[in-house]
C-alpha positions as CSV (number, residue, x, y, z in Angstrom):
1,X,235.3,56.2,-106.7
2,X,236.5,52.6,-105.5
3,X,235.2,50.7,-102.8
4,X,238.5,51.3,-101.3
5,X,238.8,54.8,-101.0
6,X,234.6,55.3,-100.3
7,X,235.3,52.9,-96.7
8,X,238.5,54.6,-96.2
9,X,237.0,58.3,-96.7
10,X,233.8,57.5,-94.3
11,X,236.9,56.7,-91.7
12,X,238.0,59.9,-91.4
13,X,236.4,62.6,-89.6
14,X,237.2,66.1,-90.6
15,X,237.0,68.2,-87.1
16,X,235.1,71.3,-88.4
17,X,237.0,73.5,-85.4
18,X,235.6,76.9,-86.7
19,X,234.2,79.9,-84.7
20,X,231.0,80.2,-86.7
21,X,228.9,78.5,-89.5
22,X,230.5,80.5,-92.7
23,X,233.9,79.5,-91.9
24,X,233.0,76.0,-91.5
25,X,230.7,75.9,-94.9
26,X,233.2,77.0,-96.5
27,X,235.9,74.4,-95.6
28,X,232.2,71.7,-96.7
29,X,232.3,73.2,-99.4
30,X,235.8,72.8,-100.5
31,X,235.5,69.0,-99.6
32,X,232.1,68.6,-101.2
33,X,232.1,65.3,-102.7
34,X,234.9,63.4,-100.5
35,X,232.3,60.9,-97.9
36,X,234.2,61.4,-95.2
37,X,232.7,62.3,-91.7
38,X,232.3,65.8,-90.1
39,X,232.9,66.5,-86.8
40,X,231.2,69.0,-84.9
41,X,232.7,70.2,-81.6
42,X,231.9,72.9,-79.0
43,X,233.3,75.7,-80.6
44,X,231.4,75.3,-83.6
45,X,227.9,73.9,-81.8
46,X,227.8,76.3,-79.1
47,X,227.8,79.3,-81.9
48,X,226.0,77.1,-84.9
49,X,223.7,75.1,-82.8
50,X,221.1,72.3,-84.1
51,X,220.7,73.9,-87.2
52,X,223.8,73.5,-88.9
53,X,224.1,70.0,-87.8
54,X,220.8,69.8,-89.8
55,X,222.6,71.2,-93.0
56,X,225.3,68.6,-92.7
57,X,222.5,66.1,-92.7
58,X,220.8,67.1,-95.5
59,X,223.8,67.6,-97.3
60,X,224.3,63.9,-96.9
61,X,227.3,63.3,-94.4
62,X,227.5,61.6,-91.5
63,X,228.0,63.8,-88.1
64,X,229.7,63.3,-84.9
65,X,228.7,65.6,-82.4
66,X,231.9,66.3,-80.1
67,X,230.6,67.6,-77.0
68,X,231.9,65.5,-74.7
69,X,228.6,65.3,-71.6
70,X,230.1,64.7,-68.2
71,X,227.2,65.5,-65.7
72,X,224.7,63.8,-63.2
73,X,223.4,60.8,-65.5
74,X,219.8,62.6,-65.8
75,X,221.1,65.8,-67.5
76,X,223.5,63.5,-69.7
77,X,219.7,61.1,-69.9
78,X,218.2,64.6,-71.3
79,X,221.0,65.5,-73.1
80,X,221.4,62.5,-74.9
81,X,218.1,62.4,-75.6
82,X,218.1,65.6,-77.7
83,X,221.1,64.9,-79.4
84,X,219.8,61.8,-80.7
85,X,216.8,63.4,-82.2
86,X,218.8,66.0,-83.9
87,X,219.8,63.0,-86.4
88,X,223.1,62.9,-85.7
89,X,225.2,59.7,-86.1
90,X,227.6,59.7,-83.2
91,X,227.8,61.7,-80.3
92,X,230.2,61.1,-76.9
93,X,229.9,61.6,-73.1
94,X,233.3,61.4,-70.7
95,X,233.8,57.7,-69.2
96,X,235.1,59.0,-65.8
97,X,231.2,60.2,-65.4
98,X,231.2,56.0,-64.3
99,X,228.5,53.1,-65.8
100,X,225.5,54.8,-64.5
101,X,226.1,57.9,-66.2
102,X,227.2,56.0,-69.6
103,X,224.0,53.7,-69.3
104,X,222.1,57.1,-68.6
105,X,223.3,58.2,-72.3
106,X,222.3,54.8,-73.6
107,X,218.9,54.9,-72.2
108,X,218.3,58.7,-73.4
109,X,219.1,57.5,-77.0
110,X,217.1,54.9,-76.7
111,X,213.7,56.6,-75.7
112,X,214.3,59.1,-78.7
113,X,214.5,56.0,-81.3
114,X,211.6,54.6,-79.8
115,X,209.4,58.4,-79.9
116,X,211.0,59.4,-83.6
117,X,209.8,56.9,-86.2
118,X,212.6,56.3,-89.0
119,X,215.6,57.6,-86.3
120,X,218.5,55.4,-86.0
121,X,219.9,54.8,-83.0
122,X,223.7,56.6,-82.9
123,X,226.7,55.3,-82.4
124,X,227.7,56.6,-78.4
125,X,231.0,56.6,-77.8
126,X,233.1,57.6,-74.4
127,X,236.3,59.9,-73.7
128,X,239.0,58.1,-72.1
129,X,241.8,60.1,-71.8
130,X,242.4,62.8,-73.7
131,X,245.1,62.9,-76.7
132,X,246.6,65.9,-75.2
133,X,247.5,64.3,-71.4
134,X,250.2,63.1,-70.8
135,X,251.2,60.9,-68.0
136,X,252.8,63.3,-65.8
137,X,249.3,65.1,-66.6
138,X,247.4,62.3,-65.4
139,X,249.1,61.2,-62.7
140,X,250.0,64.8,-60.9
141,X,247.1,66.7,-62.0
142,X,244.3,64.5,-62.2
143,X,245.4,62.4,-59.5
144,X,244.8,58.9,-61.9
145,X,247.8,56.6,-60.9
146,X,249.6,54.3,-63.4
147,X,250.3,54.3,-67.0
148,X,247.8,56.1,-69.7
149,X,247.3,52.9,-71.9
150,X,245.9,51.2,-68.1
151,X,244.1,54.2,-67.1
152,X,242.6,54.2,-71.0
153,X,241.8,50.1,-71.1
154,X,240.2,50.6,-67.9
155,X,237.5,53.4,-68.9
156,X,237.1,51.5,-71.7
157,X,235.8,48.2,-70.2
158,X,233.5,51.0,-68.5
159,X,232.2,52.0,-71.5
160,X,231.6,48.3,-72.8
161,X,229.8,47.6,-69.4
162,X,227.6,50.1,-69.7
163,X,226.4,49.3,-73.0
164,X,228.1,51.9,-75.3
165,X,229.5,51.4,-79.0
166,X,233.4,52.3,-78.3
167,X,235.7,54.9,-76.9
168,X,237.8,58.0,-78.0
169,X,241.4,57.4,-77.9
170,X,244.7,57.4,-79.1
171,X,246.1,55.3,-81.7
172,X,248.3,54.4,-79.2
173,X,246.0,52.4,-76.9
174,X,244.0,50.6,-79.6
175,X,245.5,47.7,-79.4
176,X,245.1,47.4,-76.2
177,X,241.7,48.5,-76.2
178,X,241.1,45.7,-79.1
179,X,242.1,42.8,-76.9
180,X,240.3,43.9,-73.9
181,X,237.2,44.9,-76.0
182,X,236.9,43.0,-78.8
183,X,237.7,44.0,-82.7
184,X,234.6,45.4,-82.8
185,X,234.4,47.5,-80.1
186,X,234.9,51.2,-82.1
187,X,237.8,53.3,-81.3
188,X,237.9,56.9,-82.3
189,X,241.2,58.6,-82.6
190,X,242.2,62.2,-82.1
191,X,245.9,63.0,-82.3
192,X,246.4,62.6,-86.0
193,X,249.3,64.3,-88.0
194,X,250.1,63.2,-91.5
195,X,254.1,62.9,-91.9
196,X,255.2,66.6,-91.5
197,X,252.8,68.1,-89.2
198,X,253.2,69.6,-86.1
199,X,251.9,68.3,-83.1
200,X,250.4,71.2,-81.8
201,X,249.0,70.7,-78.6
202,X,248.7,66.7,-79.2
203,X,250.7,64.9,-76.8
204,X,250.0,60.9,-78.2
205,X,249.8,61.0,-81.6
206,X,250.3,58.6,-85.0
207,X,250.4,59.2,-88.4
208,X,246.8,58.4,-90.6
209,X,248.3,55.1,-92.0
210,X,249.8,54.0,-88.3
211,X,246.5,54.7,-87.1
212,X,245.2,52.3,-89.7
213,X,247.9,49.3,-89.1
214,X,246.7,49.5,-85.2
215,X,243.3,49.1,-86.0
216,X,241.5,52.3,-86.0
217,X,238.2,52.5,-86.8
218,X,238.0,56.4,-87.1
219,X,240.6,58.8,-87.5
220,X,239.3,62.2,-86.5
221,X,241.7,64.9,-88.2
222,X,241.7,68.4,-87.5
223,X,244.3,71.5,-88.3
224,X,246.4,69.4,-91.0
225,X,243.2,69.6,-93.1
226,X,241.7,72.7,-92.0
227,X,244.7,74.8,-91.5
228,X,246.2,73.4,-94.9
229,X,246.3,76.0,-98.1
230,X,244.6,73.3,-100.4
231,X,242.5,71.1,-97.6
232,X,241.0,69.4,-100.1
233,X,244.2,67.5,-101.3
234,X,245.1,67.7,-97.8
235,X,242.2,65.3,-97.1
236,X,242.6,63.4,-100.3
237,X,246.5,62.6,-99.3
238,X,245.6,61.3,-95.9
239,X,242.4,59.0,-97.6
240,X,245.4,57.9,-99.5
241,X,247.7,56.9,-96.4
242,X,244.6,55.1,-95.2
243,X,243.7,53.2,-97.9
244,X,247.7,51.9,-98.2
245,X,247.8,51.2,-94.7
């Protein structure tokens, strides 16, 4: 395994979208060996709970823990609190929940680092807008005004202010985000589809190796790998696109 492939396979984040535990094994299984990241959502958290985010761990990957916290900042405090004990290594709240909610999650994290000796602190991470809004979405529904790449910048410089690692995104905005933000500022990116794929219900999306050329740091990839017949060379052709990038 190059060094290469090994940074470019701890990019991508495999969205384990299943209804319960066995199907998403399964898929772990089939992927055993490839570093990449596992994503943990709702679906799969709300039916699995902590205790297969634990097998992930002790399996050896790294876990983001999608669930996406949008309350009063000391339920997201609590909340983030006992997330960050779980081990896991990223977890995200919603930006429009504003700075005092975002520094809420910061703080919750924080206290559980301090309590659990040999935790690391997770990388926390904020929703602007999601990849499948579009603008007439945001602007008719939502009631946000302006373009999505403003409204996206904007809850990003939130999320900066109040002390957090980086957003979720589109590929689309990353620039954007990058020269607000800094390089190093993390962006997470939904909205993936290999050359080929549907879009589903994606509205902004890029393919893995435009992704990379924008300056992704994470690609998180869902039904192209999961719904594929092989996901394994599923997962291995878009580590591929990555790396060429």
């Amino acid at each position: 395994m190059n060094a290469g492939y090994k940074e470019m396979a701890g990019r991508l984040m495999v969205a384990l979208d299943y209804p319960d535990a066995a199907q998403a094994s399964e898929l772990v299984r089939k992927l055993e060996g490839i570093p990449c990241y596992m994503k943990v959502g709702m679906q799969l958290f709300y039916t699995a709970g902590p205790d297969f985010v634990r097998s992930l761990k002790e399996r050896g990957y790294s876990v983001f823990l999608d669930v996406k916290m949008h309350d009063i900042p000391n339920t997201v405090k609590g909340g983030s609190h006992s997330v960050t004990r779980l081990g896991v290594d990223m977890f995200n709240v919603h930006a429009a929940g504003g700075v005092g909610m975002m520094q809420a999650a910061k703080a919750g994290a924080e206290a559980a680092v301090a309590e659990t000796p040999g935790l690391v602190m997770p990388v926390i991470i904020a929703v602007t807008q999601l990849t499948s809004t579009n603008q007439t979405v945001m602007n008719e529904e939502i009631g946000i005004s302006g373009s999505v790449e403003a409204a996206v910048v904007r809850y990003a410089s939130l999320a900066k202010e109040a002390g957090l690692h980086g957003v979720v995104a589109s590929s689309l905005e990353v620039e954007a985000i990058s020269a607000t933000c800094g390089h190093d500022f993390k962006t997470v990116t939904p909205g993936i589809r290999p050359v080929g794929s549907g879009i589903g219900d994606q509205a902004r999306v890029l393919t893995p190796g435009q992704a990379i050329s924008r300056g992704s740091h994470y690609l998180v990839v869902g039904r192209p790998i999961t719904a594929s017949p092989d996901p394994r060379q599923a997962a291995e052709q878009i580590i591929e696109e990555m790396t060429g990038a």
